[in-house]
C-alpha positions in Angstrom: 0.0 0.0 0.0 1.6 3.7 -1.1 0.9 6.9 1.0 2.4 9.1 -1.0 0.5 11.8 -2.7 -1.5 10.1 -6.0 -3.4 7.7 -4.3 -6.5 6.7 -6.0 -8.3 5.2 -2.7 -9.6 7.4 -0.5 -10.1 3.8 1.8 -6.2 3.4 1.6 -5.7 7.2 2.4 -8.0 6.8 5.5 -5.9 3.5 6.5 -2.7 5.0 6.3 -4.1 8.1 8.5 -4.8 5.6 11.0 -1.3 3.9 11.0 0.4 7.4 11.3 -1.9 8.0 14.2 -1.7 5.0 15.7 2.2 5.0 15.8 2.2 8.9 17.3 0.0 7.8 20.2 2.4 5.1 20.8 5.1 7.1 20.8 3.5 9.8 23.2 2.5 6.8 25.2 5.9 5.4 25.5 7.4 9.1 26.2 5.0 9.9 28.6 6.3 6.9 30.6 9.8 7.3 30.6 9.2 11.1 31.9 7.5 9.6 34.6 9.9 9.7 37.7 11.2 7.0 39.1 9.5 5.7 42.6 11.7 5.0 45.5 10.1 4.1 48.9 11.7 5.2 52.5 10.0 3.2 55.0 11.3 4.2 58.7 10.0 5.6 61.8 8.2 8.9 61.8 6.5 8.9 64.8 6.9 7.3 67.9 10.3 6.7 70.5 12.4 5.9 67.5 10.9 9.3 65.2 14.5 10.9 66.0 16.0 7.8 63.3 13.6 7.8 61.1 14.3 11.9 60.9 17.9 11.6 60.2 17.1 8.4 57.4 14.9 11.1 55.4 17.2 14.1 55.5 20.0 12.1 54.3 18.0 10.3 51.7 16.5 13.6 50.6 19.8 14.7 50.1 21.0 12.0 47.8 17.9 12.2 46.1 18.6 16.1 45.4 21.8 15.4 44.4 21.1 13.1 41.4 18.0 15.2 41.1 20.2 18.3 40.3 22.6 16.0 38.2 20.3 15.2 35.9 18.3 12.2 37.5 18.7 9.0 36.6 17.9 7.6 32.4 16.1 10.8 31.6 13.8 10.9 34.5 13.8 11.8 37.8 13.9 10.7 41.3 10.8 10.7 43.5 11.2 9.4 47.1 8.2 8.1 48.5 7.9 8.1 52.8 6.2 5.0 54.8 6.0 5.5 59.0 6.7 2.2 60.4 6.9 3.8 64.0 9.4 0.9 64.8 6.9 -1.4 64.8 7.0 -5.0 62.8 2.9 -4.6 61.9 2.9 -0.9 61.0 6.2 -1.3 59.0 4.4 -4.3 57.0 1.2 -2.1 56.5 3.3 1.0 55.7 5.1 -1.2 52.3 2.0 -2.8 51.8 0.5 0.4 51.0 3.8 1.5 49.2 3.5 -2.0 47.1 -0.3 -1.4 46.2 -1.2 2.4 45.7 2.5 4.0 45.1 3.5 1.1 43.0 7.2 2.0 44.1 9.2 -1.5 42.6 12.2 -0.4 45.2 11.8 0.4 49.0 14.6 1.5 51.5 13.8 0.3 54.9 13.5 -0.1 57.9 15.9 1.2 60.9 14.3 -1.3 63.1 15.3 -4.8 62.9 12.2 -6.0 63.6 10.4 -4.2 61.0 13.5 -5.1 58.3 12.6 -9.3 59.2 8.5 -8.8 58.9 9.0 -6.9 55.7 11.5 -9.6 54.1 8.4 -12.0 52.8 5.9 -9.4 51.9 8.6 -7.9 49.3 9.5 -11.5 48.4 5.5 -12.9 47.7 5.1 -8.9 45.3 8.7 -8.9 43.7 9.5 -5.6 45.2 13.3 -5.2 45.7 13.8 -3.9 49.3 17.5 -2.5 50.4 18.1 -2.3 53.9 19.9 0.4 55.4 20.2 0.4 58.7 18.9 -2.7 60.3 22.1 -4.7 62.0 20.0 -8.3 63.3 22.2 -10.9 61.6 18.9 -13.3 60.9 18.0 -10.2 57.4 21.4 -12.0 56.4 20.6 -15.6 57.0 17.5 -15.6 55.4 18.3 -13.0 52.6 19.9 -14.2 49.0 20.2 -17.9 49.0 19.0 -18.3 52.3 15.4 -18.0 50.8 14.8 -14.1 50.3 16.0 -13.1 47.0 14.4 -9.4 46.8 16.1 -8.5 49.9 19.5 -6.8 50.3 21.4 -5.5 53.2 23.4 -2.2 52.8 24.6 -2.6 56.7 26.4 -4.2 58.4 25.5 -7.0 60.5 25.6 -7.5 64.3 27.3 -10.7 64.1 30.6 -8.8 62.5 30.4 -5.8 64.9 30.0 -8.4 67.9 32.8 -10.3 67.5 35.0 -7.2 66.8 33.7 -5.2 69.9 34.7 -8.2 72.1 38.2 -8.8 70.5 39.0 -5.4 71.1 37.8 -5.5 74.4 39.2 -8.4 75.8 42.7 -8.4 74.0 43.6 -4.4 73.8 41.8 -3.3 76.6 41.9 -6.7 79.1 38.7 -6.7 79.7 37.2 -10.7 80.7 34.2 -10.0 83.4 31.2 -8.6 81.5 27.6 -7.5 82.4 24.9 -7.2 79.3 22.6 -3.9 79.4 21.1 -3.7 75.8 17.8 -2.9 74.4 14.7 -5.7 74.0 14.8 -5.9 70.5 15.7 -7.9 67.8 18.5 -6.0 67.6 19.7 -5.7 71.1 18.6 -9.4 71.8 20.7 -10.6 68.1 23.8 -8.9 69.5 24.0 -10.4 72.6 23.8 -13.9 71.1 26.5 -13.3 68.8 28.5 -11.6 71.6 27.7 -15.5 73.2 28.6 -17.1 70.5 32.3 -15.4 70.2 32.7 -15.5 74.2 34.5 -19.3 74.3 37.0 -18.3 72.0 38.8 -16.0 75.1 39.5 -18.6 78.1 38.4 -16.7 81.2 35.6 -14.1 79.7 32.4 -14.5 81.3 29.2 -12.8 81.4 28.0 -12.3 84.6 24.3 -10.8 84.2 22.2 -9.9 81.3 19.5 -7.4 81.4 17.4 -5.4 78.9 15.9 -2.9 78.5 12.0 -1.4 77.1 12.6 2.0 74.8 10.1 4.0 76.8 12.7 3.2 80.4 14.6 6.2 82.0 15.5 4.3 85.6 18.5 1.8 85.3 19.6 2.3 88.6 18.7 -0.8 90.3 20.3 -2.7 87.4 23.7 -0.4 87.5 23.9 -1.5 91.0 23.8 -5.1 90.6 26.4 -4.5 87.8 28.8 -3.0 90.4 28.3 -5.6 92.9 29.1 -8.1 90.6 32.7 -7.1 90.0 31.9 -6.5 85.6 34.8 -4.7 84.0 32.4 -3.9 81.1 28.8 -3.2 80.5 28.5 -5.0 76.8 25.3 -2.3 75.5 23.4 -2.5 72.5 21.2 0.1 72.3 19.4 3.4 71.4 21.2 6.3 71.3 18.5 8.5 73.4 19.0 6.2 75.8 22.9 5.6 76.1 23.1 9.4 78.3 20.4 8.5 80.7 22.7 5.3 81.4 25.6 7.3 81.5 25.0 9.7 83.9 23.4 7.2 86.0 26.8 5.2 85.9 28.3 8.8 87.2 26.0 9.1 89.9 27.0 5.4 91.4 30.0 6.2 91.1 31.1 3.4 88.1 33.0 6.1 86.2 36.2 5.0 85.3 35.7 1.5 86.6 33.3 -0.2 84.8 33.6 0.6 81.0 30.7 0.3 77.9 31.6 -1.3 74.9 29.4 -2.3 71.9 27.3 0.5 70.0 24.9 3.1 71.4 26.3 6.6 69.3 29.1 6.7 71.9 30.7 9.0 69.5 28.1 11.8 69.4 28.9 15.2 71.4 25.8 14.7 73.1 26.1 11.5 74.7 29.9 12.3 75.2 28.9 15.7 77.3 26.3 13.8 79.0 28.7 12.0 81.2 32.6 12.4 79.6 34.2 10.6 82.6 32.0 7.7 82.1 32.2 7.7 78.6 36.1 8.2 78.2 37.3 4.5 77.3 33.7 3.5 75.9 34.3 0.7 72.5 32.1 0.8 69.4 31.9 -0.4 66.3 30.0 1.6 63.9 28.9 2.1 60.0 30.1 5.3 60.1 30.8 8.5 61.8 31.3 12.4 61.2 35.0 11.8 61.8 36.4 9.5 58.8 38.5 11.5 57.5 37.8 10.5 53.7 37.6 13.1 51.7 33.8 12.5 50.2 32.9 11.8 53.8 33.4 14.9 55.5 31.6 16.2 52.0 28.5 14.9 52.5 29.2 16.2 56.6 29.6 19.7 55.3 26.7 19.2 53.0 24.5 17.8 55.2 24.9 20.6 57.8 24.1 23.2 54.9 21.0 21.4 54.3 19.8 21.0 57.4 20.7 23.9 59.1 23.9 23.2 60.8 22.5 19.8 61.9 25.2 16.8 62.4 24.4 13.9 60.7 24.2 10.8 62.9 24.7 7.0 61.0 21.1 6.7 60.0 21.4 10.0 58.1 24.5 8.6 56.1 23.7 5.0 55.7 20.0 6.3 53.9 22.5 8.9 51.8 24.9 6.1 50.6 22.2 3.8 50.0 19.9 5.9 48.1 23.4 6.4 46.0 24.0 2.5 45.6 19.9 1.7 44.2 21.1 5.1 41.4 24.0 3.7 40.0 22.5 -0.2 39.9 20.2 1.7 38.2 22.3 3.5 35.6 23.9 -0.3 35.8 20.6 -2.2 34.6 19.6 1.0 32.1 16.7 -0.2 34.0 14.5 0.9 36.9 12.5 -2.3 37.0 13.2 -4.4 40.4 14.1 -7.4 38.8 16.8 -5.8 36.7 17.8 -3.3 40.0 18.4 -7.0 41.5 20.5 -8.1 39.0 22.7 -5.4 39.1 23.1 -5.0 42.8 24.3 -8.6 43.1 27.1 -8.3 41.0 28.0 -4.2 41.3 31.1 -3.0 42.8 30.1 0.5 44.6 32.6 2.9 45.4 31.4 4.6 48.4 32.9 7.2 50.5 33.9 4.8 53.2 35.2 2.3 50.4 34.6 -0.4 47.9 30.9 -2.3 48.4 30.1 -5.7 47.0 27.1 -8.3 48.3 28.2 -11.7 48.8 25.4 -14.8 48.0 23.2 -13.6 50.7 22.8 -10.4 49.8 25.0 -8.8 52.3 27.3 -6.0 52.0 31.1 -6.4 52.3 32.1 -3.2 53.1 34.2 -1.2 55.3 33.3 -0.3 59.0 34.8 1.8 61.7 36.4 0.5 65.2 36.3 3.7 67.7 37.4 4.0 71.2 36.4 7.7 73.2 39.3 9.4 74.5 39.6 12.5 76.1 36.2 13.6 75.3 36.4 12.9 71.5 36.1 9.5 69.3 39.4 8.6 67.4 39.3 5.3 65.2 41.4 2.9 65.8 40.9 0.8 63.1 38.5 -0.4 60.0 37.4 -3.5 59.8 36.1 -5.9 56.6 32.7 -6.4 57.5 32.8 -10.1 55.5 30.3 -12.5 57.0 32.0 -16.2 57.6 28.9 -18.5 57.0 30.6 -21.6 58.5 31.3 -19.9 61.5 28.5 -18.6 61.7 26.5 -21.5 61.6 28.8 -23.5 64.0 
């Protein structure tokens, strides 16, 4: 059939007017959808105790997102972060991405802070095919399960507890001779997961012993009565995992029973930050933690996203939460520019076999969808943190499962 001028049916006229048309509306079709932005949910907690985390995981994703925003987006379009409130609770969390699955039809979600949350979310994102990144959730059972432990839509940009367990208590016990240890850590999966991997690593040291174990609610401000039994029992070390509201109220209730100076806290709590430093300094002077990250690496794009953080936001200091969401919302972008593609299953693809250069360091996922990445080793002195080492946060499986 010709559509050139000279036709002598008006019927193949008519058809080819139909063609033309009907390849322009597929074209429009196909250009409206690739300027459609690209949907990336944040699912942390808003409200609650734990709003103060879910605060910082915003800002810093909002800043990432800005940042490839203003660089041009990512393939053509741009970046649209969409915000779930788990409130730090496993049942609003789920609720929170089933909404983000459903109505906001967002094929990647970044989430949650909470352990707890991170573990009910893994087979809801699993049954939809909706890639899920973790940020900040530390429980080493995300890890077990994740990759070809069952869980193949879920990755972990974190690192786990397991790792930052058994480093915490090498330090302790071989550079700073500590072997008589009390637990005071937070009930929660994360606090609770530590603590068994803490357990796990204990035999290895012959004479280190734990000599009580407590926990702790969120909503507590009284640990007197506990701090007490710690000093009776002769503990060189308080091994805490917890919230880092919480880690000054302990502090300065260690100061007024006079434990400063002889009973140490080693594990992670934001040791580092000024205010839980000012809240107590003699207690806190000699405190060991192992953490994702902090102000102080001295890495040149890290003390740029410091300096640009506190521009943003006002002077603010970014806490680990802040930079973990930052880094992370980085990593999804370039899998993305990886794929060409900002479809989940091809996000996947790329993630499991990228090599990210973040600003603490190379990042690579193992075959459980871990990150093996850098992390920092910190002891407080004099008032300040100073790093005394990075450690490989490389998951041994065999060990593990010993």
């Amino acid at each position: 059939m010709s559509c050139f001028p000279g036709i002598p049916s008006l019927r193949a006229a008519a058809r080819c007017v139909l063609v033309a048309m009907a390849g322009a509306g597929a074209f429009t079709l196909a250009a409206a959808e690739a300027a459609e932005p690209i949907k990336i949910g944040i699912i942390a907690p808003m409200s609650g105790p734990n709003a103060r985390y879910g605060a910082f995981a915003n800002k810093g994703a909002a800043l990432a997102a800005k940042e490839i925003n203003d660089a041009g987006g990512l393939l053509g379009r741009k970046l649209e972060l969409v915000s779930g409130d788990s409130q730090c609770v496993p049942a609003e969390g789920v609720a929170a991405t089933q909404r983000m699955i459903s109505l906001d039809k967002t094929p990647i979600i970044i989430g949650d802070v909470c352990s707890s949350v991170t573990l009910a979310m893994e087979p809801l994102v699993e049954e939809s095919k909706v890639l899920l990144v973790n940020a900040a959730s530390s429980n080493p059972d995300i890890t077990y399960k994740a990759g070809v432990g069952g869980f193949k839509w879920t990755f972990r940009n974190y690192p786990t507890d397991e790792v930052r367990a058994a480093t915490v208590l090498e330090y302790a016990v071989k550079t700073k001779g500590f072997k008589k240890f009390a637990v005071l850590s937070v009930d929660s999966d994360y606090g609770r997961g530590a603590i068994k991997f803490t357990k796990r690593y204990l035999p290895k040291y012959e004479g280190a012993e734990i000599l009580s174990e407590d926990y702790y609610k969120d909503s507590e401000t009284d640990f007197r009565s506990v701090l007490s039994k710690i000093r009776r029992s002769g503990a060189q070390a308080i091994i805490l995992y917890g919230q880092a509201d919480t880690t000054p109220i302990i502090a300065r209730q260690m100061l007024e029973l006079g434990l400063a100076g002889k009973v140490a806290l080693v594990g992670n709590g934001e040791f580092n930050t000024k205010e839980t430093i000012a809240a107590a300094p003699k207690v806190m002077n000699g405190a060991v933690e192992a953490a994702a990250w902090l102000p102080e690496v001295p890495a040149p794009r890290s003390l740029k996203f410091v300096e640009d953080y506190k521009k943003a936001y006002g002077g603010e200091m970014p806490n680990n939460h802040a930079y973990t969401h930052y880094d992370t919302l980085q990593l999804v972008a370039q899998a993305i520019r990886n794929a060409k593609s900002a479809k989940g299953e091809d996000v996947r693809n790329a993630l499991a076999v990228i090599k990210y250069d973040s600003p603490m360091g190379v990042v690579t996922f193992d075959d459980h969808n871990q990150a093996v990445q850098p992390m920092v080793l910190l002891e407080i002195v004099d008032g300040k943190p100073v790093i005394k080492g990075t450690i490989t946060t490389k998951v041994d499986y065999g060990t593990a499962a010993k």
